[in-house]
C-alpha positions in Angstrom: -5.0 -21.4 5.2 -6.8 -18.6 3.6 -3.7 -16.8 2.5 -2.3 -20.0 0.8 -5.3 -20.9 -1.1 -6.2 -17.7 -2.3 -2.1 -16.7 -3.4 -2.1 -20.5 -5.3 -5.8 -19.9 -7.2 -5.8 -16.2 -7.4 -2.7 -13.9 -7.3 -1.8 -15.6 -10.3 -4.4 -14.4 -12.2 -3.4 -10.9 -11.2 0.5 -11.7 -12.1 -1.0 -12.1 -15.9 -2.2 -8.9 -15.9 0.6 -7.1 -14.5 2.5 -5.8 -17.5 5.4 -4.5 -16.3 6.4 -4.3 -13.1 9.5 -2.4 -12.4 11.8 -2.3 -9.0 11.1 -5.2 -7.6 14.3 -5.9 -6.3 13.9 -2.4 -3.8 11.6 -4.9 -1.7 13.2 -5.8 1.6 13.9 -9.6 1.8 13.9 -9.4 6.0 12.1 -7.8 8.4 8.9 -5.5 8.7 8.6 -2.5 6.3 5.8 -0.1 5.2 4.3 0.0 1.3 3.2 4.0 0.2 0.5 3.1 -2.9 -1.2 5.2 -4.9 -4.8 4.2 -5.2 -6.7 3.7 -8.5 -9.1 1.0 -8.6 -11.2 -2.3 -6.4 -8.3 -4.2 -7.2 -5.3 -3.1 -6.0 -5.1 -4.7 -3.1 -4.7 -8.0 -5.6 -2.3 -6.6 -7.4 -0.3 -5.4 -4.3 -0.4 -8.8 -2.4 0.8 -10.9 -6.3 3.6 -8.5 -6.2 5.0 -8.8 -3.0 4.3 -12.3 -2.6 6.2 -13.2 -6.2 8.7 -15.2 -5.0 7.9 -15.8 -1.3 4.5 -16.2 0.6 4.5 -12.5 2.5 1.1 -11.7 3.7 0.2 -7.9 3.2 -1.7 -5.5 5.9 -3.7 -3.2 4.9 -4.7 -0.2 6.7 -8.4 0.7 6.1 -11.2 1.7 7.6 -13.0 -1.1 5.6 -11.7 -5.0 6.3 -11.9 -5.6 2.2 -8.3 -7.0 2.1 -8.8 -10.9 3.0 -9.9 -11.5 0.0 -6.8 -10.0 -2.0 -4.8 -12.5 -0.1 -3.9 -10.2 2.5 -5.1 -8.9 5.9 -6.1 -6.0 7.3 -5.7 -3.9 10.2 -8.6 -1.6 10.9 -9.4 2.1 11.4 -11.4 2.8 14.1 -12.8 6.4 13.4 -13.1 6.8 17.2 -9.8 5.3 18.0 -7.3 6.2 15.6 -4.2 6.5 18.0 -4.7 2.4 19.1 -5.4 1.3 15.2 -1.6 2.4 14.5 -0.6 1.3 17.9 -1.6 -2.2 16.6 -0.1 -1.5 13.2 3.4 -0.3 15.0 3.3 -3.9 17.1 2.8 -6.3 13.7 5.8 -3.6 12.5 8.0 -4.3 14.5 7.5 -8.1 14.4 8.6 -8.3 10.9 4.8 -7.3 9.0 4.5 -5.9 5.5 2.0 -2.8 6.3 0.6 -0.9 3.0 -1.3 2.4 3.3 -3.0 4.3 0.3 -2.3 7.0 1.6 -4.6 9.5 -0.3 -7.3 7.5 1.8 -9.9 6.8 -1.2 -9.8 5.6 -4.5 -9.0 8.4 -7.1 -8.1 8.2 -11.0 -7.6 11.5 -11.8 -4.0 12.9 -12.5 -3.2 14.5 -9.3 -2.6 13.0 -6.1 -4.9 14.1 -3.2 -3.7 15.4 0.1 -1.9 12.2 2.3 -2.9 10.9 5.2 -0.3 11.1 8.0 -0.7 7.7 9.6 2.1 6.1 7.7 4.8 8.8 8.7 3.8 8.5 12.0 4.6 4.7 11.9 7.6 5.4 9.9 9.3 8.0 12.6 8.0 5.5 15.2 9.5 2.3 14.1 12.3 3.1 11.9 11.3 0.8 9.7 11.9 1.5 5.8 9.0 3.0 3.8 8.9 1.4 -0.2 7.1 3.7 -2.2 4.6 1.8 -5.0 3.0 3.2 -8.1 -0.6 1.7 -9.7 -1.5 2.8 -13.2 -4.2 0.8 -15.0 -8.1 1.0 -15.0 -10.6 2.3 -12.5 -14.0 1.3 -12.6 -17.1 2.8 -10.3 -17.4 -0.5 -8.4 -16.4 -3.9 -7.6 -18.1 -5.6 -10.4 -16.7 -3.4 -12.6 -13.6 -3.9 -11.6 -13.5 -7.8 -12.0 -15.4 -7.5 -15.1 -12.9 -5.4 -16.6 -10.1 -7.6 -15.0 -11.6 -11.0 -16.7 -13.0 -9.7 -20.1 -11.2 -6.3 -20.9 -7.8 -7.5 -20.1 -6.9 -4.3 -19.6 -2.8 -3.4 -18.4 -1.7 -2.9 -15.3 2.0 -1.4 -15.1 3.4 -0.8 -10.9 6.6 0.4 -10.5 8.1 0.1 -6.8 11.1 3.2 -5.7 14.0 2.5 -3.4 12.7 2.3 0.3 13.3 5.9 2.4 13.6 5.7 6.1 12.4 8.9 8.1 14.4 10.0 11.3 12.9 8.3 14.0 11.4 10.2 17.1 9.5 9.4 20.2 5.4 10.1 19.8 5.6 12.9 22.1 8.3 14.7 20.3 6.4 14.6 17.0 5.2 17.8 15.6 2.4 19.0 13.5 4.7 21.0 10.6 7.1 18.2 10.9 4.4 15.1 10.3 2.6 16.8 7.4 6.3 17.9 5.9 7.3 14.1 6.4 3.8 13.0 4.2 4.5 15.5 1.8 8.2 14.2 1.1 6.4 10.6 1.1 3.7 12.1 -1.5 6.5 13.0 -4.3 7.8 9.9 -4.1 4.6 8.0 -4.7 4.0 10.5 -7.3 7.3 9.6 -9.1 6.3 6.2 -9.3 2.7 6.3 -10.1 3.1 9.1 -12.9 0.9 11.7 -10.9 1.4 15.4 -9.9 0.7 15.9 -6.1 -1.8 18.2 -4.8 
């Protein structure tokens, strides 16, 4: 109920402010699959969850150690600090039942022009499930806090411009058989791609 009325009042509003949006059509119509963003600003959650839900109702996960997502339309699966290894347990189970998982994967919100060092929670779901990963580039404003943020979203009508790359699947291995050099290799190769996309050097 939640997701309906906030996609029908709010991710509309967000749709406006998109300015271009490029790629769309490397979205996978079926089955689960994992988003790679860049993260800039409050509200990119919002503009993640109008994006993918265009043309169909597809709720959005979000990784995060913070459960800010509902309100973007979305959900979110959370980080336990303690208990990292059974948040992406629960995040490979709503994978492989067909959910839309998104990571920012530099783990905090940065505007500079460089791309921090990636998380490697995302490969590891990747090389777990075999699902596709869809890399997904934010460029607009970033503003110190919330407020900000919807201030500069209601009276600024400043752009936002996302461009989406063609999904990548990883090889897929067992946990066990997953390597240190290997997972931070895999993140790296995600990184580039996300850096493509967003218009950002990586780190």
């Amino acid at each position: 109920m939640m997701y309906r009325l906030l996609r029908r009042i709010l991710l509309p509003l967000f749709l406006h402010r998109i300015v271009r949006c490029e790629g769309e059509e490397n979205l996978p119509h079926e089955g689960g699959f994992l988003l790679a963003a860049n993260h800039i600003d409050y509200l990119d959650g919002f503009y993640i969850s109008a994006v993918v839900g265009r043309d169909r109702p597809r709720l959005v996960q979000f990784l995060s150690e913070t459960n800010n997502y509902w309100w973007s339309g979305g959900a979110t699966i959370p980080i336990e600090k303690s208990e990292k290894s059974a948040s992406l347990q629960k995040a490979l189970v709503a994978l492989n039942t067909g959910a839309i998982i998104c990571f920012f994967l530099e783990g905090r919100r940065n505007n500079t022009n460089t791309l921090l060092q990636g998380k490697t929670g995302l490969a590891r779901l990747a090389a777990w499930s075999g699902r596709p990963v869809v890399p997904i580039g934010l460029s607009g404003p970033s503003a110190p806090n919330f407020l900000t943020s919807v201030f500069l979203h209601l009276f600024r009508r400043t752009p936002v411009t996302i461009r989406i790359g063609t999904p990548m699947v990883l090889p897929r291995r067992s946990p066990d058989s997953l390597a240190k050099p290997e997972l931070v290799a895999m993140t790296r190769m995600i990184m580039e791609r996300v850096a493509q996309v967003c218009g950002k050097r990586t780190a």
